[in-house]
C-alpha positions as CSV (number, residue, x, y, z in Angstrom):
1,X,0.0,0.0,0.0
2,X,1.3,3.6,-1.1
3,X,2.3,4.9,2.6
4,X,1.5,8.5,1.2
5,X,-2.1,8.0,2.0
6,X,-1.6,8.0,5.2
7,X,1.4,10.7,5.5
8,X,1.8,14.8,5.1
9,X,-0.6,16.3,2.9
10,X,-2.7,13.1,2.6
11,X,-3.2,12.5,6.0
12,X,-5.9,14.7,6.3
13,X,-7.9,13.5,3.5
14,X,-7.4,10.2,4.9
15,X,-9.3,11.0,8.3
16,X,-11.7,12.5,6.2
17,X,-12.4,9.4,4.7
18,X,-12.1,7.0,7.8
19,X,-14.9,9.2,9.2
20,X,-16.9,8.8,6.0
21,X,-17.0,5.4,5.6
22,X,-16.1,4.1,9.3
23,X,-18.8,1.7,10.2
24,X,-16.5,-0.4,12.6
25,X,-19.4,-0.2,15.3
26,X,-22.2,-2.0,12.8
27,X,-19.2,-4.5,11.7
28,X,-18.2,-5.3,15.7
29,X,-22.3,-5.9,16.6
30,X,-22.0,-8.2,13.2
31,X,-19.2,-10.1,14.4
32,X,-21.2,-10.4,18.0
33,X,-24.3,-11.5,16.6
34,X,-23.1,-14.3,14.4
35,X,-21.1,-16.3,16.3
36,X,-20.8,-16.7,20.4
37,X,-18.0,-15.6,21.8
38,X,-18.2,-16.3,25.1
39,X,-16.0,-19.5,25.6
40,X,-13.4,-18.8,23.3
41,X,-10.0,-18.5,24.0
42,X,-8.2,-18.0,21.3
43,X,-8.6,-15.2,18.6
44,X,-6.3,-15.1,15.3
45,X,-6.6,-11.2,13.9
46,X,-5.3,-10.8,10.3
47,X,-4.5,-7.3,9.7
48,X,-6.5,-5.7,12.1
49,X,-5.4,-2.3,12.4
50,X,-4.6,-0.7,15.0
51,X,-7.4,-3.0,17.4
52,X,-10.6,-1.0,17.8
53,X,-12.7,-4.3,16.8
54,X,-10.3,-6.6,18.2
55,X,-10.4,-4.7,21.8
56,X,-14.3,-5.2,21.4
57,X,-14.3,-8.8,20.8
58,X,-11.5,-9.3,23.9
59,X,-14.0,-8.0,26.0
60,X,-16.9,-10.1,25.1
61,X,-14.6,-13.3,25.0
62,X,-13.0,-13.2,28.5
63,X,-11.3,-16.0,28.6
64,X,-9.5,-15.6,24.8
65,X,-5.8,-14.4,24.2
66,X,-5.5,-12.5,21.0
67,X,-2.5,-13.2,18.4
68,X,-2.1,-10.3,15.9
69,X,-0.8,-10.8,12.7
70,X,0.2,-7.8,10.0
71,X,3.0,-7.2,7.6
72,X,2.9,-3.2,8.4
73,X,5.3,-2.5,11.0
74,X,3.1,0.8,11.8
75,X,0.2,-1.0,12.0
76,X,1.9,-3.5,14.4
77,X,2.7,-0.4,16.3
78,X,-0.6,1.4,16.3
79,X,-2.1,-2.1,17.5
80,X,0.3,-2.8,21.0
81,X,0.0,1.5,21.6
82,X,-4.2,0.7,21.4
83,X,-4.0,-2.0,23.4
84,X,-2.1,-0.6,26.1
85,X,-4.3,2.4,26.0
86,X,-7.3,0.1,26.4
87,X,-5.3,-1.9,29.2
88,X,-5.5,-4.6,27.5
89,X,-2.4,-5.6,26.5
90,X,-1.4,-8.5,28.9
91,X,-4.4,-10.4,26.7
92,X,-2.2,-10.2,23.6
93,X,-0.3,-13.9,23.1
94,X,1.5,-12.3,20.2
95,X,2.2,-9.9,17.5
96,X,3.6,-11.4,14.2
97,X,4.9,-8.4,11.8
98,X,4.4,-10.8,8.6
99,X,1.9,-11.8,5.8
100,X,-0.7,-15.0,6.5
101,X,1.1,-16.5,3.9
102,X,4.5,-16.5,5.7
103,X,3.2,-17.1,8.8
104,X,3.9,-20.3,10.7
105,X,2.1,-21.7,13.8
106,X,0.9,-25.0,15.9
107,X,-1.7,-22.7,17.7
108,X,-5.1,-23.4,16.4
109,X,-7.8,-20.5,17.0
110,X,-11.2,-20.5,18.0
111,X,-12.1,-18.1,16.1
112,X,-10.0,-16.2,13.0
113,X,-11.6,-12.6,12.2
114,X,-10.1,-10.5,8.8
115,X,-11.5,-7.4,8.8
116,X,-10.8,-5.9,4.6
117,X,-7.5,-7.6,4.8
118,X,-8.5,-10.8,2.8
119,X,-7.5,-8.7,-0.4
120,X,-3.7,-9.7,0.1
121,X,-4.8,-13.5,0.8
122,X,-6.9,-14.1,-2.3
123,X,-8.9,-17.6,-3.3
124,X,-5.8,-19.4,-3.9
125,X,-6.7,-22.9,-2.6
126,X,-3.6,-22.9,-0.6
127,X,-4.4,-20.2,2.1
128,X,-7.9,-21.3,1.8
129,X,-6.4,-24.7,3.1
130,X,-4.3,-23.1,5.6
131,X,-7.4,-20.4,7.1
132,X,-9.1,-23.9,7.6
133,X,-6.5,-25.9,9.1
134,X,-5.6,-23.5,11.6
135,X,-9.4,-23.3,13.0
136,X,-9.4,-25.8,16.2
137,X,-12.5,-28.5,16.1
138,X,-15.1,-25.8,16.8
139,X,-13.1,-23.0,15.1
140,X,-14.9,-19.9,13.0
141,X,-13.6,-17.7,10.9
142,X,-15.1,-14.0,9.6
143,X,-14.0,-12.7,6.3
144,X,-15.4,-9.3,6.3
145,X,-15.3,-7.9,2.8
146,X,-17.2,-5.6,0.0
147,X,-20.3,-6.8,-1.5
148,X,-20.1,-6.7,-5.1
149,X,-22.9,-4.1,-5.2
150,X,-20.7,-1.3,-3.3
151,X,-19.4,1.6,-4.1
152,X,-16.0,0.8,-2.5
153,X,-16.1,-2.1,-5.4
154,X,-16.9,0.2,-7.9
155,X,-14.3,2.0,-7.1
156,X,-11.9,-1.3,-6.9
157,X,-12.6,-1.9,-10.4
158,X,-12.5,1.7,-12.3
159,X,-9.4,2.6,-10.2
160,X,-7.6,-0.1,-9.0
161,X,-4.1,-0.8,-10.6
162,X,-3.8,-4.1,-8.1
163,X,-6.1,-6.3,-9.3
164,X,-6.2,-8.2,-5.9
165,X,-8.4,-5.2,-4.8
166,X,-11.1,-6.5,-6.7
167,X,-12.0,-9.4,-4.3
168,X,-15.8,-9.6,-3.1
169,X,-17.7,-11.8,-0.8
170,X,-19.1,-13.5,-3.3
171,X,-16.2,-15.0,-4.9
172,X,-14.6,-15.9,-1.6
173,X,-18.0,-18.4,-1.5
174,X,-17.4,-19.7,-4.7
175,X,-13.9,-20.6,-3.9
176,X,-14.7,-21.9,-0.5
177,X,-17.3,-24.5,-2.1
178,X,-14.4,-26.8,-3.1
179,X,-13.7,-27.5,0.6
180,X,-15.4,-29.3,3.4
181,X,-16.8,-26.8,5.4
182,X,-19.6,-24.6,6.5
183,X,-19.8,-21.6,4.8
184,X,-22.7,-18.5,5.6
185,X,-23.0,-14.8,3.7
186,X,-24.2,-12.0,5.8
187,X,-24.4,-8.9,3.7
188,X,-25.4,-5.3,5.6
189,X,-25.6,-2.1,4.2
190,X,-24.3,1.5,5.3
191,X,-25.6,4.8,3.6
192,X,-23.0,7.1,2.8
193,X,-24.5,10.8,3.4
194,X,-24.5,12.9,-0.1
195,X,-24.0,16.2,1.3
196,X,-20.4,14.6,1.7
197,X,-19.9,12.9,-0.9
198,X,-20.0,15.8,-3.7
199,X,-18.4,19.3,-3.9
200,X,-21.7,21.1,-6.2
201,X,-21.2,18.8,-9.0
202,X,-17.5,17.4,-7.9
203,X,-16.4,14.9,-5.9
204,X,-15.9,15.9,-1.9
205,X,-12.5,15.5,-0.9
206,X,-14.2,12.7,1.0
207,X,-14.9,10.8,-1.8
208,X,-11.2,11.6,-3.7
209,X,-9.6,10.3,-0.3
210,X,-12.0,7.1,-0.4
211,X,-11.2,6.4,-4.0
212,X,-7.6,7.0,-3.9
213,X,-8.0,4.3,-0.6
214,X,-9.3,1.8,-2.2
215,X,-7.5,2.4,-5.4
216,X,-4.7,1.8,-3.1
217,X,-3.6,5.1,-5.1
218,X,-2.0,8.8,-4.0
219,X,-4.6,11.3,-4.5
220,X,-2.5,13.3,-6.7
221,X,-2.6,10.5,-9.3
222,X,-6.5,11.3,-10.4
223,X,-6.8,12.6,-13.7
224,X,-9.2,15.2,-14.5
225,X,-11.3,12.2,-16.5
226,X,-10.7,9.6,-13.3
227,X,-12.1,12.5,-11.4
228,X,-15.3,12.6,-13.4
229,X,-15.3,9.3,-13.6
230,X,-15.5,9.3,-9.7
231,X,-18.6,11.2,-10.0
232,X,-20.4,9.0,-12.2
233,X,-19.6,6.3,-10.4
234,X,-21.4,7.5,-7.3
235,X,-24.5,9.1,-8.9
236,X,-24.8,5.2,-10.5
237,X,-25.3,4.0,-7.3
238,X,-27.4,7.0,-5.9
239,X,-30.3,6.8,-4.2
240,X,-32.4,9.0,-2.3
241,X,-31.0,7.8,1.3
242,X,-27.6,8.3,-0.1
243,X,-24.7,5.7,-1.9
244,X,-24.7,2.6,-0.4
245,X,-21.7,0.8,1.1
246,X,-22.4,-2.8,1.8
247,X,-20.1,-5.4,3.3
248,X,-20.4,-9.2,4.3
249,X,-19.3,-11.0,6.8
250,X,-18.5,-14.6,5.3
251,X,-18.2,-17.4,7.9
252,X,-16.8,-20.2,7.8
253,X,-17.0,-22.9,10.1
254,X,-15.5,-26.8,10.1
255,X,-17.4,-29.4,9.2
256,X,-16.5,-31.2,13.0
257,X,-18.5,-28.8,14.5
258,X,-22.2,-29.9,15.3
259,X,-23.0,-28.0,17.9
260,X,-24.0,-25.1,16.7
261,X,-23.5,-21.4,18.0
């Protein structure tokens, strides 16, 4: 990811857009809802940030450690700082500065959450394998990713020179029907407030900042047309509540377990 979306002049765009399209709350009370979390004990976080989710589901799983895994050395830094804020450090078995792909393990989780990080992961049937085989008997895992009818995969696929990007819910089912497990689609919806989303009849700085995001892209790099383009891309998906931005939460579960949730 370009780290000048998140430095000098960008930085402030960027906060403009995490406030925008935040809806970590909704996708927390998801996570909650789907699965219990009660008696778990251990929680595998795949690029999670800097822990705002991951602090909420420590709390509701009192008995779980938390291992943290993310190839951004910022991020892993931004994670122990939030956790120590949130005195909640002394819960966190470990924090592995590395890829899924690289990383190695006997631990297997009760639960495995990916919060918009499955991009770098993919459908390949390798990792698929390995997100399964680390899951302990009564394991669960939550992809959360765009719905194929959001904006942010809109975006993904006008503006996105890593195709990776494009990854949607839907195909993560598709790939995941090769392998013997349990596999749900939960799909919610956020409405993204016009009044923010468009300058008259340009794009906000909100929306440029989202786009150049999920484009994995420096602002600057919009041409004039990209910028329209922008614009038509959210008045295609306008409605009178605003542009939607949907997400699912894809869970996946091991075939061993019978008991339910």
């Amino acid at each position: 990811m370009d780290s000048s979306l998140y430095e000098g002049s960008h930085r402030d765009l960027f906060e403009i857009f995490l406030k925008l399209v935040d809806d970590s709350e909704a996708q927390t009370a998801a996570l909650l809802d789907l699965i219990s979390w009660e008696d778990t004990r251990s929680l595998l976080s795949i690029g999670g940030g800097e822990g705002i989710v991951e602090a909420t589901l420590l709390r509701n799983a009192p008995q779980a450690k938390l291992w943290y895994l993310d190839p951004s050395p910022e991020q892993c830094q931004a994670f122990r700082r939030h956790m120590k804020q949130e005195n909640l450090l002394e819960r966190v078995a470990d924090i592995s500065e590395m890829t899924f792909q690289a990383y190695e393990t006997q631990q297997k989780f009760d639960r495995i959450v990916s919060m918009f990080s499955w991009f770098y992961i993919g459908t390949d049937q390798r990792w698929l394998r390995k997100l399964l085989d680390l899951l302990s008997s009564n394991g669960a895992a939550c992809l959360v990713l765009p719905n194929s009818e959001s904006i942010e995969a809109d975006f993904n696929r006008s503006l996105s020179p890593d195709k990776r990007t494009m990854l949607v819910g839907d195909e993560v089912m598709s790939a995941l029907e090769a392998f013997d497990c349990k596999v749900t689609q939960h799909t919610y919806m956020k409405w993204l407030a016009t009044n923010e989303l468009f300058d008259g009849e340009l794009a906000s700085e909100a929306s440029l900042a989202f786009a150049a995001f999920v484009a994995l892209r420096s602002i600057t790099t919009f041409t004039p047309d990209e910028k329209r383009h922008i614009v038509e891309l959210l008045n295609a998906r306008r409605a009178a509540q605003g542009v939607p931005l949907v997400w699912d939460v894809i869970v996946v579960k091991r075939v061993t377990d019978s008991n339910g949730y």
